[in-house]
C-alpha positions in Angstrom: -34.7 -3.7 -2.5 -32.4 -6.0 -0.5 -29.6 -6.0 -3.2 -29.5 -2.2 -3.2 -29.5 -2.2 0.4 -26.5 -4.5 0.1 -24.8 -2.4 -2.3 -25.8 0.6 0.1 -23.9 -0.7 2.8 -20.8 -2.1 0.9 -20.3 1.2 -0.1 -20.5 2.9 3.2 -18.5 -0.3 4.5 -15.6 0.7 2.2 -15.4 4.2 3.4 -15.3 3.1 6.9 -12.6 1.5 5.9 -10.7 4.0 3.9 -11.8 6.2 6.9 -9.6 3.6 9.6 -6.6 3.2 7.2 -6.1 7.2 7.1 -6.1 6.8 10.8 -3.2 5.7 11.2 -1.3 8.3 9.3 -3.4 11.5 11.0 -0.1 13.2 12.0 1.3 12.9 8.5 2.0 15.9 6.1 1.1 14.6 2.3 4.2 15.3 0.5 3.0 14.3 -2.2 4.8 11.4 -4.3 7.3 14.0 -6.1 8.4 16.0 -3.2 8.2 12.4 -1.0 11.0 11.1 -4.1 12.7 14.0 -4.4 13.2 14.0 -0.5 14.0 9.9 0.5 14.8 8.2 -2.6 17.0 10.4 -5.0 19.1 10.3 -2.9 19.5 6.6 -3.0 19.7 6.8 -6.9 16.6 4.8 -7.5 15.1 5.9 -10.8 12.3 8.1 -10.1 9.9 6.6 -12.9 9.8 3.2 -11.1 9.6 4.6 -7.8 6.8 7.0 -8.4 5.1 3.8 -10.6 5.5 2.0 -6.9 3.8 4.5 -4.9 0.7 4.7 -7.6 -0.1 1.2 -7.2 0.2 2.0 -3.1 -2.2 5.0 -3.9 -4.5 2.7 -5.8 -5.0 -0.2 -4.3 -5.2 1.8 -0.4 -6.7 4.9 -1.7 -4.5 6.5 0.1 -1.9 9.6 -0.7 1.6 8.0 -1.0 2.7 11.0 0.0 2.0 10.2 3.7 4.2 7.3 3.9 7.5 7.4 4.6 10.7 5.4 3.8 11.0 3.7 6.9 7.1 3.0 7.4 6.4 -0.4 8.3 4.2 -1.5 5.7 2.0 -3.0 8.4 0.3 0.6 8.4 -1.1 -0.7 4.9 -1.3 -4.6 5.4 -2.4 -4.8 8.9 -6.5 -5.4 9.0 -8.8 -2.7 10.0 -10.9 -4.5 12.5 -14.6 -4.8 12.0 -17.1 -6.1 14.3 -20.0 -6.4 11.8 -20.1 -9.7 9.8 -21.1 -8.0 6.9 -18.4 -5.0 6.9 -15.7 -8.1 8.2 -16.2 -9.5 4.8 -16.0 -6.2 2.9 -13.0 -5.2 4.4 -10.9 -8.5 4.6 -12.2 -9.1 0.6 -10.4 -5.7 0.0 -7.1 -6.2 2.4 -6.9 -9.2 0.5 -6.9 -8.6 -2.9 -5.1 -5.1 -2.4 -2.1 -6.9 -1.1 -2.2 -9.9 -3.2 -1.8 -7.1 -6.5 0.9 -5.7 -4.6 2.9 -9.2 -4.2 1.5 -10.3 -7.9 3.3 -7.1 -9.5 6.4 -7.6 -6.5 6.7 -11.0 -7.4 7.0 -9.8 -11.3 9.8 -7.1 -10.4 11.2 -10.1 -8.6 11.4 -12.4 -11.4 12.5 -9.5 -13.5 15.3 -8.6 -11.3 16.2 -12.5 -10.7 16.6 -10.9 -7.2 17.1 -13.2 -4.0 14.6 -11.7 -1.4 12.6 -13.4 0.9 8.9 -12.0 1.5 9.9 -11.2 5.2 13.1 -9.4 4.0 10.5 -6.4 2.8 9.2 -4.8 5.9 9.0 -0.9 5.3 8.1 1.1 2.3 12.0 1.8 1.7 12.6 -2.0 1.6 9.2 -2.3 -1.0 10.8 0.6 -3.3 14.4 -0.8 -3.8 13.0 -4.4 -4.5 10.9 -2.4 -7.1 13.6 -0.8 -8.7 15.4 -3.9 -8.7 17.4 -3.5 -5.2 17.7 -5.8 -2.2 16.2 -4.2 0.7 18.8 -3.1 3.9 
């Protein structure tokens, strides 16, 4: 009983979550990752395969529509932790923040490597700088 009341209550935890992360883009219209391309990046000439590659691993580690970013977000909207004051939901939601941004720096750190680019984590602070690292760009 106490394990599915645990399960219960993760669950609910993680749409509270999901719930305070779409908070912050409330005033957003979801382009939609094609249109959101299409719009910002073509125009930079940043292949659209590995840009819209990018903003699916956004979409499924944050559960979140790319589409409601934009270019010159800081990705603190993502990163930044969504306070809780339960103990139990405090470790539900830092155990997700945590792993969903350390993919995001494993498979950054991989582009990196790939690239043989020289870029400093704190170099990447929007989701424009995150997309041309990506693609194998130094951020602006």
């Amino acid at each position: 009983m106490f394990e599915r009341n645990s399960k219960l209550k993760m669950k609910r935890g993680g749409q509270r979550w999901h719930q305070r992360l779409l908070q912050r883009l409330t005033d957003r219209i979801d382009l939609g990752k094609d249109r959101l391309y299409d719009e910002y990046f073509a125009k930079q000439l940043l292949p659209k395969e590995q840009v819209l590659n990018c903003l699916s691993l956004l979409e499924s580690e944050y559960q979140i529509s790319a589409g409601l970013l934009r270019p010159k977000d800081s990705l603190e909207i993502l990163f930044n932790r969504v306070p809780a004051k339960n103990p139990l939901l405090w470790l539900v939601y830092r155990t997700r923040e945590d792993d969903s941004r350390s993919e995001i720096n494993y498979q950054l750190g991989k582009r990196i490597r790939k690239y043989r680019l020289d870029v400093q984590s704190s170099q990447i602070r929007t989701l424009e700088d995150l997309v041309k690292v990506w693609c194998g760009k130094s951020p602006t």
